[in-house]
N, C-alpha and C positions, 0 to 999 in steps of 0.2 A: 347591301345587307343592313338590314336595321339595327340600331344602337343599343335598346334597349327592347327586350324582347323577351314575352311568356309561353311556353308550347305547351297547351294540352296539361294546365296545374289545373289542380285537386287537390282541397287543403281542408279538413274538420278538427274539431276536438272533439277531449271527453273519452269514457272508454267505451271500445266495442261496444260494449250492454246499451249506453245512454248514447250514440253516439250524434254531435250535429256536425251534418257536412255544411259546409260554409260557402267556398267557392267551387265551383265545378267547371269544368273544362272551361279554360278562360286560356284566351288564345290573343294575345297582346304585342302589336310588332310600333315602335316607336321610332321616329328618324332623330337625328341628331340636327340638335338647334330648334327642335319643333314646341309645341306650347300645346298641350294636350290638358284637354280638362275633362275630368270622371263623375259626371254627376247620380246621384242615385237616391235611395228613402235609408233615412235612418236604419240599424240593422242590418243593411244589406251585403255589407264586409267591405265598404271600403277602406275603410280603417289594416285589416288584416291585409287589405289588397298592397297599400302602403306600403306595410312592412314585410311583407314578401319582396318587394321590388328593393326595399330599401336592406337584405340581410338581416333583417333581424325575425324574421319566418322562415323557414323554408317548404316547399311543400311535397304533400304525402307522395304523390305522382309528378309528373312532368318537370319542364325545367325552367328556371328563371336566368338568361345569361344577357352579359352586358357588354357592346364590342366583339362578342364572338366567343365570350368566356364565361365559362360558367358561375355564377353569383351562390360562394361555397360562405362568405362572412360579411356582417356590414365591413365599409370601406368611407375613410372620405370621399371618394371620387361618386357616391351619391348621399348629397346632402338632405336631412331632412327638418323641415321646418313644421315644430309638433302643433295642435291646436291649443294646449296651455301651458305653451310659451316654454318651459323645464328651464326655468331660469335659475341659477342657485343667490338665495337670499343673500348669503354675506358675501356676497361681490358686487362692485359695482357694474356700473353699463360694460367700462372701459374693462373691466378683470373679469367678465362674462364671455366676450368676446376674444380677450386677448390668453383665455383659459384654453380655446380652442384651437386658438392659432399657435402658440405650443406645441401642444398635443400632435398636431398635422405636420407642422416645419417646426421642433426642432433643436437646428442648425441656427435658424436666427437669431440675431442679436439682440439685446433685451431694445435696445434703440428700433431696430427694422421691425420686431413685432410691434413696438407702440405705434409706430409709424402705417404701419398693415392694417393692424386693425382702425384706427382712428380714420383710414380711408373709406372703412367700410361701414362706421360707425356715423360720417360725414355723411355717406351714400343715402342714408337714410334717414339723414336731418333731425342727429340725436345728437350731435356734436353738442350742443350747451346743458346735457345731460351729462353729461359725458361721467361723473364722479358720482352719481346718484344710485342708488342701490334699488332696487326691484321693487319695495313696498312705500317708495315714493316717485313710481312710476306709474301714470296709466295704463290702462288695457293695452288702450293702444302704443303706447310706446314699448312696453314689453315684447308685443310682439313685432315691434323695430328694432330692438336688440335680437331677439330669434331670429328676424330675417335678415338681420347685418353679422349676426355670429357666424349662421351657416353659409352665407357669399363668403365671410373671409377666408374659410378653408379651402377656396375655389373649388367647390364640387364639379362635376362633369354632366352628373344630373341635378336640377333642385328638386324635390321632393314636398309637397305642402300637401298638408290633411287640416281641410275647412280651419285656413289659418286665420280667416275673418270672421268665424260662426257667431261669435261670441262679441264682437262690436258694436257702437254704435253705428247709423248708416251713412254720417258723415265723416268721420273715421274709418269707415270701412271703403268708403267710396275714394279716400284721400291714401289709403293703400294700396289699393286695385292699379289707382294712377301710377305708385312709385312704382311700384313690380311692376307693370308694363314699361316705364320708364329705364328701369336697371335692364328688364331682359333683352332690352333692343339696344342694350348700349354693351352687355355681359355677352349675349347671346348665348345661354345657357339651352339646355333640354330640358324642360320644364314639365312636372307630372302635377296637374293642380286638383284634389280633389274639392268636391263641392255638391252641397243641396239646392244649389242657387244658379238656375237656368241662365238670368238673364244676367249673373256676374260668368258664366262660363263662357258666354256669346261675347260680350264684353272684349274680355280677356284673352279668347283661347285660338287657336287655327284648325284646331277639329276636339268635336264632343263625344264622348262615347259614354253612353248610360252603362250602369248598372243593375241589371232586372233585382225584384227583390228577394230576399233570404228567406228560409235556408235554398241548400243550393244556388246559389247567383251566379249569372254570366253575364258576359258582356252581350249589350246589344249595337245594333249595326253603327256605324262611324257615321256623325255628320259633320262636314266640312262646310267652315267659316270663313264664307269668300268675300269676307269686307276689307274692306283698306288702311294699312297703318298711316298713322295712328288715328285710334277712335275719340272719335269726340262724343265724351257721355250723354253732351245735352244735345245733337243733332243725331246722335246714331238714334234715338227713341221713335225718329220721326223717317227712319229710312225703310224704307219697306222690305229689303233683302234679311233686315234685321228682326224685324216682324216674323216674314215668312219663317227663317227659321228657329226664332223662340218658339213659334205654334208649333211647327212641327214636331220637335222636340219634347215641348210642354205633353201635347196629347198623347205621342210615344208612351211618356212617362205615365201619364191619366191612365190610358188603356193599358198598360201591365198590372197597374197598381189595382183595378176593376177586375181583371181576369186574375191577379194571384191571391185579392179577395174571396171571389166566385168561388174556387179551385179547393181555398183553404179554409172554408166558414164550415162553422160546425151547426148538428144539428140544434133544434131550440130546446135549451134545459129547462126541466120542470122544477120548481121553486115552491119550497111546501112555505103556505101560508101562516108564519110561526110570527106569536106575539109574546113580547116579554112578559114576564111574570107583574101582578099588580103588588107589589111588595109594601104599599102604605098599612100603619095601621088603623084598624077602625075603631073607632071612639066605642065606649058600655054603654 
């Protein structure tokens, strides 16, 4: 039985009158422990995709359940790691993270939660940050407090929405490494979303596009049969890894052509209007 699993959801806004459907029969079955990456074009709901999985959507039709249970509210038991960070300014690294772990256990003691989170705050090599407040942190280490906040609640799923969009590529490439690094040592269920093919191949053990919006579904699963762990600077040069960027990439090319084609409108006529000459003229 799959862990994480969509049957047959259907989910728009807006009213009846204006309505936009959004996703359409998306049919998503997940294993436990797996590293699953949802690439797709801006617009196209991955974001809403997100938060249906994550409780905090539910949709019009079909069901979202997790374990075998129906997914009726968010839960810690799926973490989500946002793309701008939702860090709260007057806390530091350590009161960001240890705000959550609270919240989740507790029962702890103000000792066992300093101790909880500073594990997870180490996890991710902010430990000499550790009393620094948000607005004198980098991008990038912001989003190492989001992704040490949400490991400490020990989720069951992690949950990431283009949690590197917004990076530099050296920072973004020196995060890719840690998250691979925590999930083979966590071994978490991992839903990655992303615009970034060849960070999905990277990263993930199978891709699944998302055609684009309105209406979006998922398109077919490719599985990513390279070998842990990857090495950034030899996998460029492997040809399995090749093979399935192209593949992939073009999938992507060819929907984005044909949902062009499909939805191009006809050519509007544009009356030739010129502003008025409003100088005055000399007697």
């Amino acid at each position: 039985m799959s862990y994480l699993e969509l049957n047959e959801v259907n989910i728009g806004f807006g009213p009846s009158s204006n309505r936009t459907e959004v996703l359409e029969n998306i049919n998503l079955s997940i294993e436990e422990n797996e590293f699953l990456a949802i690439v797709g074009f801006s617009g196209s709901g991955k974001s809403t995709l997100i938060n249906l999985m994550a409780g905090l959507l539910f949709p019009d039709t079909g069901t979202v359940k997790m374990d075998g249970k129906l997914v009726k509210e968010a839960g810690p038991e799926r973490g989500v790691v946002f793309q701008n960070y939702s860090l709260l300014p007057w806390l530091t690294v350590a009161g960001n993270v240890e705000l959550a772990v609270k919240q989740v256990f507790p029962h702890m003691s103000p000792q066992e939660r300093k101790e909880h989170s500073e594990k997870y705050i180490d996890m991710v090599s902010l430990s000499p940050a550790l009393w620094k407040r948000p607005s004198e942190l980098s991008g990038g280490m912001r989003q190492r407090v989001s992704v040490a906040r949400t490991l400490a609640i020990q989720p069951k799923v992690l949950i990431m929405d283009e949690p590197f969009s917004a990076l530099d590529a050296l920072t973004r490439a020196n995060l890719q490494d840690e998250l691979t690094d925590i999930w083979s040592k966590e071994k978490k269920t991992v839903v990655f979303i992303t615009n970034d093919v060849d960070e999905a191949v990277l990263l993930a053990d199978r891709i699944i596009p998302l055609t684009p919006g309105p209406k979006a579904t998922l398109g077919p699963s490719f599985d990513v049969d390279l070998e842990r762990p990857r090495d950034r600077a030899a996998i460029n040069h492997n040809e399995k890894f090749k093979s399935i960027r192209n593949e992939i990439t073009e999938y992507l090319i060819t929907l984005k052509s044909d949902h062009d084609n499909t939805n191009s409108r006809p050519d509007l006529y544009c009356p030739n209007i010129r502003p008025l000459d409003l100088r005055t003229t000399s007697k």
